[in-house]
N, C-alpha and C positions, 0 to 999 in steps of 0.2 A: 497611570493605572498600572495594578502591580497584579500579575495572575499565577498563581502557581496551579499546576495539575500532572497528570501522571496523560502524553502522551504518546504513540505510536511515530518515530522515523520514519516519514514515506521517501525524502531525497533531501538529496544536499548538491552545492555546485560553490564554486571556490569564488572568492570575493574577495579581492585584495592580494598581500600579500601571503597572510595565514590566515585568515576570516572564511568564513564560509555564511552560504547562504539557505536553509534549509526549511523544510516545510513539514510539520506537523501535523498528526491527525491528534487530537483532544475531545473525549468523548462530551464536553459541555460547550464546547469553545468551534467544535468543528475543526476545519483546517486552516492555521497559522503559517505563515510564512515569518522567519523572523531570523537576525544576522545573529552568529555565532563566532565571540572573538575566540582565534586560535584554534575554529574546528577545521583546520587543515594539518594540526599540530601534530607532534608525537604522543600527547597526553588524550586528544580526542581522538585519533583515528579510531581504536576501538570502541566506541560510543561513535558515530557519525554513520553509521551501517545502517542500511533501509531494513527496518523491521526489528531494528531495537527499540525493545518499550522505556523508555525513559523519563525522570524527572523532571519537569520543563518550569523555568521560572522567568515568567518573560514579563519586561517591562519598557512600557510603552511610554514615550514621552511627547508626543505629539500625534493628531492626524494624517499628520503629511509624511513622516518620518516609520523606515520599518521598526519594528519593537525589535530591543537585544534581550537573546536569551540565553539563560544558562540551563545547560542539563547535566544532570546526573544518571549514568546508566542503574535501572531495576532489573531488566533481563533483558541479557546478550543473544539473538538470533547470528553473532559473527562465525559462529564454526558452521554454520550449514553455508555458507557461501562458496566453501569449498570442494561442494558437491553438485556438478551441475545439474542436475533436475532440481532439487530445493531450492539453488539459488535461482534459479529460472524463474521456477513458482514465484519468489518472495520479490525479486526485480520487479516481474506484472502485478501480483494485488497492490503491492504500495504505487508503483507509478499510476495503474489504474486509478487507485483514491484520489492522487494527485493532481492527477490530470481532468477528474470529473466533477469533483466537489467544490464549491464555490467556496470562497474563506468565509468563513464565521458565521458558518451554517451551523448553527446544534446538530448532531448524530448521532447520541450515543449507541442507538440499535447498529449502525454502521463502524464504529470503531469498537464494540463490542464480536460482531460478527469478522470484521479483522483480525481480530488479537484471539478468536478461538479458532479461524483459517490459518494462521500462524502458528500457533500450537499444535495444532492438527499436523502442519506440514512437519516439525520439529520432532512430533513423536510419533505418528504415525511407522510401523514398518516397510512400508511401502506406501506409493503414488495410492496405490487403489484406496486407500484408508481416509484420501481425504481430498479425491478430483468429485464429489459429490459437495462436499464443501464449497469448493471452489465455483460449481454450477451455480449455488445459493446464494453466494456472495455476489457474483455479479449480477444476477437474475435482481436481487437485492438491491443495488446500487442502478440499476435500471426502472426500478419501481421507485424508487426513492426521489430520482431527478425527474419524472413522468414520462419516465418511457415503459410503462407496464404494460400488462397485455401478455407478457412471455412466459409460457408456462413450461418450467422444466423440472419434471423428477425422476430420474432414470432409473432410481432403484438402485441395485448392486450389481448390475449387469455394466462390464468396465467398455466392454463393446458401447451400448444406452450411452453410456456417459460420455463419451466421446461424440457422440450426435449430437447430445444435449450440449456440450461446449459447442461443437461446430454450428449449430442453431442457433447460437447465442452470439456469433462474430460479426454477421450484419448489421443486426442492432447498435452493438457498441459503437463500431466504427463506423456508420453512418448517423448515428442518433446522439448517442451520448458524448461520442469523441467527435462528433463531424467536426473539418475543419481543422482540428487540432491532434490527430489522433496516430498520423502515419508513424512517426518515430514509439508511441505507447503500442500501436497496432504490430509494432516488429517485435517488442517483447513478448506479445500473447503468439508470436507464429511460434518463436522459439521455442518455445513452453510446449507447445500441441505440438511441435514435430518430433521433443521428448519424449513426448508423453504416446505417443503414435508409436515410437520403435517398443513400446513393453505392449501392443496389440497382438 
């Protein structure tokens, strides 16, 4: 089976000696896990960044066997990683996906609401432009796996919106993440104790 689509870097982890192992969001496909020869490379480093949108053309040769795939970078999130609050942000939504989505679940509402949380963080001129985003997204991905129930719209008030993420911490990490969530749970600290110093 041969699949091409256009999607979202959530991580990658190194296999072999230049291979890498990486996991995809695809808004038809869900989330892919699939090997990348030479994504340790000097030709991939820039393409192998969580939250670059990418070309993804994976092909799978067996059941049992991961698919290998090739990407081609569409757009680069690689210069905000060099700022810590964006990269904060973009570390937690994509691990988040990562960590919560079961593979080859369809989501488009969910890699859609990704890629415009992304954007958001990109051009936004400040946090405050797009920690409302970020409430919806996960509020989102917790309705989606059935952990709904949560209701959060803080409005524009940057104080509100910090409740509404702090409201929103139990849930994840005992619901969505139980179990698997302490090392994804350390990136969301980091994020809100950013995001805490512009209170």
């Amino acid at each position: 089976m041969n699949l091409r689509s256009s999607a979202i870097l959530l991580a990658s982890r190194a296999h072999g000696e230049t291979g890498a192992i990486a996991r995809l969001l695809s808004p038809d496909n869900g989330l892919v896990a699939a090997y990348v020869a030479g994504g340790r490379g000097r030709q991939m480093r820039a393409v192998m960044v969580p939250g670059n949108r990418v070309a993804m053309e994976l092909a799978v040769r067996s059941g049992t066997q991961l698919p290998f795939a090739r990407l081609e970078l569409e757009h680069s999130r690689a210069a905000l990683m060099t700022e810590p609050l964006p990269a904060a942000a973009i570390q937690w939504v994509c691990a988040l996906a990562a960590a919560a989505l079961p593979e080859r679940y369809p989501c488009p509402a969910i890699f859609a609401a990704l890629e415009a949380l992304l954007g958001a963080i990109a051009f936004a001129p400040s946090a405050r432009g797009w920690v409302p985003g970020l409430v919806a997204y996960e509020t989102m991905l917790l309705a989606e796996m059935g952990y709904g129930g949560v209701r959060s719209d803080p409005g524009t008030d940057f104080a509100a919106q910090m409740q509404a993420l702090g409201a929103l911490e139990a849930p994840l990490a005992n619901s969505l993440l139980a179990g698997r969530g302490r090392d994804v749970m350390a990136a969301r600290r980091l994020l809100t104790e950013r995001l805490a110093r512009m209170a």
